[in-house]
N, C-alpha and C positions, 0 to 999 in steps of 0.2 A: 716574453717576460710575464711572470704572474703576477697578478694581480692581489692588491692583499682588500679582503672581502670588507664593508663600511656599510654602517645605520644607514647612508645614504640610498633617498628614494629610489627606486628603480621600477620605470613602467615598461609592461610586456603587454601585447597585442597577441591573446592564443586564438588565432582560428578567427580573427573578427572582436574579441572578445578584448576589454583591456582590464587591467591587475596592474595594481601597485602594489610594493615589497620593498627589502633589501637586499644589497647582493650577500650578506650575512647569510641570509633566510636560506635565500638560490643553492647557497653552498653550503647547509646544512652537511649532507652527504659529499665530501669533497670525490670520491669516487663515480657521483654518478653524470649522465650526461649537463644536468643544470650546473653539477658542481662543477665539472669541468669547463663549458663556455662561460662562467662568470668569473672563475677564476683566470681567463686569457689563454686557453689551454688550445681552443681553437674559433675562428672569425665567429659573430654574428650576424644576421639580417634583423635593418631596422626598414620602418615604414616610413610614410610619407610624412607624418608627424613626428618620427625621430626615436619611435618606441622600439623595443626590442621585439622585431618579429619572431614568431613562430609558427610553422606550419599544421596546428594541431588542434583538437576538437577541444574548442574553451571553455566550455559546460563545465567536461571532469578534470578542468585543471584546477575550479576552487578547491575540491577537495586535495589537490595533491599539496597544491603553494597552503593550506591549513594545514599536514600531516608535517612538512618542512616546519613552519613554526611552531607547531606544538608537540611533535610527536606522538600525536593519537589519532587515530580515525575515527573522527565522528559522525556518521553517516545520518540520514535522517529515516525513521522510521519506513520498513517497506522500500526500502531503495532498490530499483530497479536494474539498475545499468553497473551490476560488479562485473559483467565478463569486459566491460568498454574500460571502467575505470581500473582491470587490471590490466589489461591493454597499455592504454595510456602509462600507468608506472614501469611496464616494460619498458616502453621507449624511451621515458626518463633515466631509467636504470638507478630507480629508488629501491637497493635490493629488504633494507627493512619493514619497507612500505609492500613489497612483495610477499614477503614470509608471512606479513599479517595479515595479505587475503589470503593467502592460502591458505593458513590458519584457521581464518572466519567460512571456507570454503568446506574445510574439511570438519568443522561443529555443525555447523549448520547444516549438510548435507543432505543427514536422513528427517525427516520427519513426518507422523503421522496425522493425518484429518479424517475424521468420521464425522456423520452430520446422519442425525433420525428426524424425520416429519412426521408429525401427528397432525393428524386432523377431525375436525368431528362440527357434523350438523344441527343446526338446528332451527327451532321452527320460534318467528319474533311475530309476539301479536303486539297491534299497535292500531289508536286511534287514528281515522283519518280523516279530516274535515270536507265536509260537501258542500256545508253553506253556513250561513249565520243558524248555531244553536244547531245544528245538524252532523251529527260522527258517526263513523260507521266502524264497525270492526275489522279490521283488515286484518292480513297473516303472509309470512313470504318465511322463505325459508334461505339459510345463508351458511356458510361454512368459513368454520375458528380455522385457522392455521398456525402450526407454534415447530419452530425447526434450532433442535440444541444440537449443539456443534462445541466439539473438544479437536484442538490442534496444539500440538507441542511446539509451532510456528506464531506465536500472538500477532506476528505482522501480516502472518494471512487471513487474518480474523477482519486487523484492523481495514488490512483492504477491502476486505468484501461490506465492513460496514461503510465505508468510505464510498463506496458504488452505492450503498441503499439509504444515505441520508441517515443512517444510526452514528448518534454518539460512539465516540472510542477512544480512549478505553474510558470503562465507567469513572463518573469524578468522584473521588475520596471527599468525606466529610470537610469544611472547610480548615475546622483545627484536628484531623486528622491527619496520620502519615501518607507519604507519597505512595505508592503500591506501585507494583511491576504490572504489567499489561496483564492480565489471567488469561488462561489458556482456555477457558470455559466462554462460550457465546449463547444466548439462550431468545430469538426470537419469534413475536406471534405479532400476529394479522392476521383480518378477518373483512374480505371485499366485500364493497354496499352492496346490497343489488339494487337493482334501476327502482325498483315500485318501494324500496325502501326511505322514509323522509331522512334528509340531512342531522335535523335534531331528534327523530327517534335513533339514528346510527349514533350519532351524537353518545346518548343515553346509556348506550351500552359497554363505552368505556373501549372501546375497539378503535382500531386505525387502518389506514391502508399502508400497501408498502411498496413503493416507487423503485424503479432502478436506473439510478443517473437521474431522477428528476421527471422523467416523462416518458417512460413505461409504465404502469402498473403491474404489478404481480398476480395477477388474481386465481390463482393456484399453484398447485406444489409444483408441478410439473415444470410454471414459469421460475418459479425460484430456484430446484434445480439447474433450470441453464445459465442463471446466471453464476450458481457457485461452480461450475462447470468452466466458464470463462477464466475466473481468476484461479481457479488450483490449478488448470491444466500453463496457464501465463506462469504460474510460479513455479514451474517443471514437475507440479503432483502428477502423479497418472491412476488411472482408478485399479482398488487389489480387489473389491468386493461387492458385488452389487443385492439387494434381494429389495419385494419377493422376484423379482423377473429379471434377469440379468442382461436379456434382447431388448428391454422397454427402458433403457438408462434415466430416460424423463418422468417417466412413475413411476420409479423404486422409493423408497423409503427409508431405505437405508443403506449409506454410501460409503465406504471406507478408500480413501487415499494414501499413496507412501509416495515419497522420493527420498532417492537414493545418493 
């Protein structure tokens, strides 16, 4: 006999995980597998506390039990896991919830990232104390680093800033409008060197640039591997390399596509 769907609570146990709902919500889509067990179509498994078991990864069922109520996908920036959470709506047999990744599969597809480093030396003279009323002239020499980066992908921007401790996206004026994430990324750093003092680095208006917090970067070559990490995790793969196409870690200029 079916079941006719009600406001009333309904908790489910996905995979270890527990959700509260309605069976309204469940049977959003009366065609698909949720629709059908909530509406009496065929048995459930309940757990030891009486929940509606299910045997399935409870991570990407928030997003599914949120697309049932609301009819939107709203993912969160950089979302990682679309082949798992289109998986998952397979086996629900959410077929509008399907059309819509494929959908976001087939926009999203192609896109291009290229990234140029510049660099450039230079020579920091600076006082150094020897004793009381006693300085001497010192000089070291250090190198700028500045790497602008265009990706029609803004969530691959925002992850690689996400890895380097940079802001993302930049914040709009307080009583200005919202903005889209821009497609444009434009960073510089310039590593101490050891005989340089903290407040003449200081002085100079420079920073370091960390990856995850405890690397530092201290050349082009370390930064490359790290944008290296996240476009190849986002299925980039590289079209262009120069000047030296054998040296991928000292090029300077990289271009990416996926497909």
């Amino acid at each position: 006999m079916l079941r006719t769907p009600s406001l009333e609570p309904v908790s489910l146990n996905v995979g270890g995980t527990l959700y509260t709902t309605s069976s309204e919500t469940l049977t959003r889509f009366p065609d698909s597998m949720l629709g059908a067990m909530f509406r009496g179509q065929f048995a459930s498994s309940r757990d030891q506390m009486g929940n509606v078991f299910i045997d399935r990864d409870g991570k990407p069922f928030r997003h599914i039990l949120n697309y049932l109520r609301s009819c939107h996908l709203d993912l969160p920036e950089g979302y990682k896991e679309m082949q798992l959470l289109k998986r998952e709506a397979d086996f629900y047999q959410i077929k509008p919830l399907l059309e819509e990744l494929a959908g976001r599969e087939r926009a999203q597809g192609y896109a291009l990232l290229q990234c140029n480093i510049l660099s450039q030396s230079q020579t920091v003279h600076f006082n150094q104390k020897q004793g009381p009323l006693n300085y001497t002239l010192s000089t070291c020499s250090l190198t700028v680093y500045r790497a602008r980066l265009f990706c029609t992908c803004p969530g691959l921007l925002g992850l690689l800033c996400s890895r380097l401790g940079c802001p993302w996206p930049p914040q709009p004026a307080p009583d200005g409008p919202q903005r889209q994430p821009p497609c444009h990324l434009e960073l510089h750093w310039g590593p101490r060197p050891a005989e340089l003092p903290h407040g003449e680095y200081g002085r100079l208006g420079l920073h370091q640039l960390w990856a995850q917090g405890s690397r530092e970067l201290r050349d082009g070559p370390a930064f490359v591997e790290e944008l290296l990490e996240v476009a190849l995790g986002q299925r980039f793969r590289v079209d262009s390399l120069l000047p030296e196409p054998g040296d991928i870690l000292n090029c300077t200029s990289l271009r990416f596509l996926r497909y």
